[in-house]
N, C-alpha and C positions, 0 to 999 in steps of 0.2 A: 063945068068940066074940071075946072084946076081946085076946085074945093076936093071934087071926090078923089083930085090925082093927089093931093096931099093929104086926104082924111084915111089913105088907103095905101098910099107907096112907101109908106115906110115899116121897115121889118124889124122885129128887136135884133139890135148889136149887142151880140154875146160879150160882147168886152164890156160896156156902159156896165151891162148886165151883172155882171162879175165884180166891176168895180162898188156897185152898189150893196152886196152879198157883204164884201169887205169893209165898207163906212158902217155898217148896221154893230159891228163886232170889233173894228179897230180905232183906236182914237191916239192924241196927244202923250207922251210917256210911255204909250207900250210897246214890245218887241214884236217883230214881226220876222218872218224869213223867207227869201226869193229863192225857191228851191231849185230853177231852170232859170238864171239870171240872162242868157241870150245876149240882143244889144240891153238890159236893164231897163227898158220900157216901167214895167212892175217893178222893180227895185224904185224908181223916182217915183210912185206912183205911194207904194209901201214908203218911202222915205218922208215925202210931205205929207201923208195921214198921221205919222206917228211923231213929226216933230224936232224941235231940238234934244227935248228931253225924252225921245223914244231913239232904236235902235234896230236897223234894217242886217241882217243876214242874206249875202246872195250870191250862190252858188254856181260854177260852172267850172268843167273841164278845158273849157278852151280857153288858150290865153287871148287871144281877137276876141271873144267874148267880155272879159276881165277889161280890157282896153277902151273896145266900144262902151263899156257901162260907164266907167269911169268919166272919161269925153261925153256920155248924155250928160251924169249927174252933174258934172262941172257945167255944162253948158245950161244947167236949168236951175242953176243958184240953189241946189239943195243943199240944209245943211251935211255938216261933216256928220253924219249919225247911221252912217253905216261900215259894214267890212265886207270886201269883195274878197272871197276866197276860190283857189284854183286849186280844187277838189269836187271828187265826187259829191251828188247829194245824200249818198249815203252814209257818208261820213259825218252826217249833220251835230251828230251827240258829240261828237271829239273839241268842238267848236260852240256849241248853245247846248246851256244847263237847264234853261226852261224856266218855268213855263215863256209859250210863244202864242199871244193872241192871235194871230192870223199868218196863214202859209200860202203862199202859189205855186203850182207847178204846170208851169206852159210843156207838156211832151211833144217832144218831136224834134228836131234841127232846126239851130241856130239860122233865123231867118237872114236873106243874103250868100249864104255858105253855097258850099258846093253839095252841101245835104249828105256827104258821107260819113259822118256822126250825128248819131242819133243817139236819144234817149234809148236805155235798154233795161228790159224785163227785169235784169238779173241785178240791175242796181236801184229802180226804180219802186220796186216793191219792201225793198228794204228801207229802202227815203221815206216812203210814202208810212210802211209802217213804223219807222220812231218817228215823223209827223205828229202821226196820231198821237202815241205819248206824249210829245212832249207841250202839246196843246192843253191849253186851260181852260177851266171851266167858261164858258162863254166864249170861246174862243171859234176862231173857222179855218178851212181849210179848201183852197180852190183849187180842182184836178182837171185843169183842158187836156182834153185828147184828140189826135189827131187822125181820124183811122181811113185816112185818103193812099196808107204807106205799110205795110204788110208790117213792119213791128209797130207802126203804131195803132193798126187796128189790132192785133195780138196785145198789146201792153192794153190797150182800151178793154178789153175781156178780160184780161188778169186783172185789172182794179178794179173791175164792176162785182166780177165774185166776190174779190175781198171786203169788197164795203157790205154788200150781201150779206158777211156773216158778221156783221158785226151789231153788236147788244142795242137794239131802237133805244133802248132806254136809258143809255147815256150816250149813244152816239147817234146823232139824223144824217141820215144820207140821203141828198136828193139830185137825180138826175135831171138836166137840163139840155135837150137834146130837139133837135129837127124831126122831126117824124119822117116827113117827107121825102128827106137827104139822105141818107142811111152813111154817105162817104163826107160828109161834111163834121164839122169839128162840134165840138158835144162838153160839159162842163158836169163835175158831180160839185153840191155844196154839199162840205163835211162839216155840221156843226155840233159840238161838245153841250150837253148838257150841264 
């Protein structure tokens, strides 16, 4: 009985998942950017894949955001190899000239919070698309969404169009999603030919 409880109780962890999408695309020396920086989970994550001599981007409006990353990265002996910015992620071109091997973007509110900011439509598609520009060849891009929350199932249908229309033949977009769960969290991997 505990053979088949363990040959059978475990479910893929969309995060492992995610992280792995990212090792296949990012390495030592190269730039990366945390587009939804949150407490910085992915920012440490994006910091030790790319090294001393690579460089993390990680973005968020809230400054308790900015705070908490900082107190992870410190606390998990990364190097000094990134810059926390308190800005929009749409602002990302003002701040990275690119190219940027690999991107994340967690949608949805700052986990902890009181949830009354969120990621929104009307900044997130502009993130999402100079993303894409500024992505290099081989490069990836990871879009979680959260659509358990009326704008993040809305922002989850506005990026699924977008990637929809974009050219298979330099850009792969693949969804990663629960069949089953329909309110459960779902991941697109955007990867650059």
């Amino acid at each position: 009985m505990s053979e088949n409880k363990s040959k059978y109780g475990n479910m893929i962890d969309l995060l492992q998942l995610q992280k792995q999408f990212i090792l296949n695309h990012l390495g030592e020396g190269d730039v990366a950017v945390d587009f939804t920086m949150g407490n910085g989970h992915d920012t440490e994550f994006l910091s030790k894949t790319v090294g001393k001599n690579g460089h993390v981007y990680a973005f968020d409006v809230q400054e308790q955001a900015l705070a908490s990353t900082a107190e992870n990265l410190e606390r998990a002996g990364c190097e000094h190899n990134y810059t926390l910015i308190l800005d929009s992620h749409h602002h990302v071109k003002k701040y990275v000239e690119g190219p940027i091997r690999a991107g994340m973007f967690n949608l949805g509110y700052l986990p902890g919070s009181d949830k009354k900011i969120t990621t929104m439509r009307e900044t997130t598609m502009p993130a999402i698309e100079a993303a894409v520009d500024l992505l290099d060849h081989g490069g990836v891009l990871l879009v979680a969404v959260y659509p358990g929350h009326a704008e993040g199932d809305a922002e989850g249908k506005m990026v699924l169009d977008y990637f929809a229309t974009l050219d298979r033949h330099v850009i792969c977009c693949t969804l990663i999603r629960i069949v089953n769960s329909p309110s459960s969290p779902f991941f697109i991997v955007v990867e650059k030919k």
